[in-house]
N, C-alpha and C positions, 0 to 999 in steps of 0.2 A: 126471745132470740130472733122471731120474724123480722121485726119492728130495727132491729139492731142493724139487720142486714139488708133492709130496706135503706137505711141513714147513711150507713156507708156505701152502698150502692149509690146512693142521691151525691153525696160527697164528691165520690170519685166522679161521676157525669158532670159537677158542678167546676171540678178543678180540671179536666180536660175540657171544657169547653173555654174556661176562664187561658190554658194556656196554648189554644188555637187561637183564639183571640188577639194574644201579643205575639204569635209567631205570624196570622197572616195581616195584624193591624197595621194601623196606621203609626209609627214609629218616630217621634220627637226626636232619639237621639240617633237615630241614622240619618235623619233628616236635617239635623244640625252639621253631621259630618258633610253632605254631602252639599248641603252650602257652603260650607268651606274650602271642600274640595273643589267644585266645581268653576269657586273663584266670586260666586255673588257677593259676598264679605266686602272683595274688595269695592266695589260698587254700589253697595246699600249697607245701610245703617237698620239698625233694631229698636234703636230709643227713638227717643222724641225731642232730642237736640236736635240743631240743626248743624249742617253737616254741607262740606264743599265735595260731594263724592257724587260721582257721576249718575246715577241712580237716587229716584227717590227715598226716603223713609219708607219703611217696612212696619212701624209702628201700627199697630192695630192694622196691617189691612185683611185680614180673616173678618174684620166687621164692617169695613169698610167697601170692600167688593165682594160679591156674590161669588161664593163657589164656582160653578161652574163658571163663569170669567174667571178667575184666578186659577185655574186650573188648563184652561186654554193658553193663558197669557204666558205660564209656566211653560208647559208642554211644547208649545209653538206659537214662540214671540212673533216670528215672522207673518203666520196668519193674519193677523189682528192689526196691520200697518192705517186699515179705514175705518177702525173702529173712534168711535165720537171722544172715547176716556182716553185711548193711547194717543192720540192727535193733541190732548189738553196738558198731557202729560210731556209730551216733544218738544212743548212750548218752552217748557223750562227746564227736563232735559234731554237735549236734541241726540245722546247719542245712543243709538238702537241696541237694546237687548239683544245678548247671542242664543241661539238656540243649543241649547246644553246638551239637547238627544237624551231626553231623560223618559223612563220608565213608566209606565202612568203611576203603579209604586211607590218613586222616588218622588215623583210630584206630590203624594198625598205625601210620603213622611218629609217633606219639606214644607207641607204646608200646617202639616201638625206641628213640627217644629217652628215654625214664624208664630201662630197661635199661643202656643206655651211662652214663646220669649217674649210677646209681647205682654203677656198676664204677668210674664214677673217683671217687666221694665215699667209694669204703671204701679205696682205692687210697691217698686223701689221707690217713685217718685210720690206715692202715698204719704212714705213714711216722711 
């Protein structure tokens, strides 16, 4: 009977910890919303078409730029105006990111969310 209530004690710590995790995580699908909301949609793309939209491709860039860059460039496009990647990036498109005034939060579940979409848009192009 010890051993019984040891397991479900174990259980129960193992599923509240499991469901703090998705309450204070990083969240795909609020971060989907709130690219939507926010309006990036209309300006970036998530495949790997190519595309006449004011913003680059969004494909893979979770692998492509380092966190912490992608987290600043989010949070506060305007900072980053001398940075060497945003200057290469002007090149071809010249019109500046808006600063959305986003959460740092919202930044990660937006960035979890570009992550996830990217995994399934190579996923599709796989098959």
């Amino acid at each position: 009977m010890g051993s019984m209530k040891i397991n479900i004690t174990t259980a129960l710590v193992v599923l509240s910890v499991f469901t703090l995790a998705q309450a204070f995580g990083d969240n795909a699908e609020k971060g989907e919303m709130l690219f939507k909301k926010k309006g990036c949609i209309a300006c970036h793309s998530l495949g790997t078409e190519v595309t006449n939209k004011a913003g680059p491709s969004l494909a893979n860039v979770t692998k492509t730029r380092e966190l912490s860059w992608l987290k600043r460039w989010i949070k506060n496009p305007n900072s980053m105006h001398n940075d060497p990647e945003i200057k290469k990036l002007r090149a071809t498109h010249p019109i500046p990111m808006p600063d959305s005034h986003l959460s740092d939060q919202e930044v990660n579940d937006i960035i979890a969310y570009l992550k996830t979409a990217s995994e399934k848009s190579l996923k599709k192009n796989d098959k």
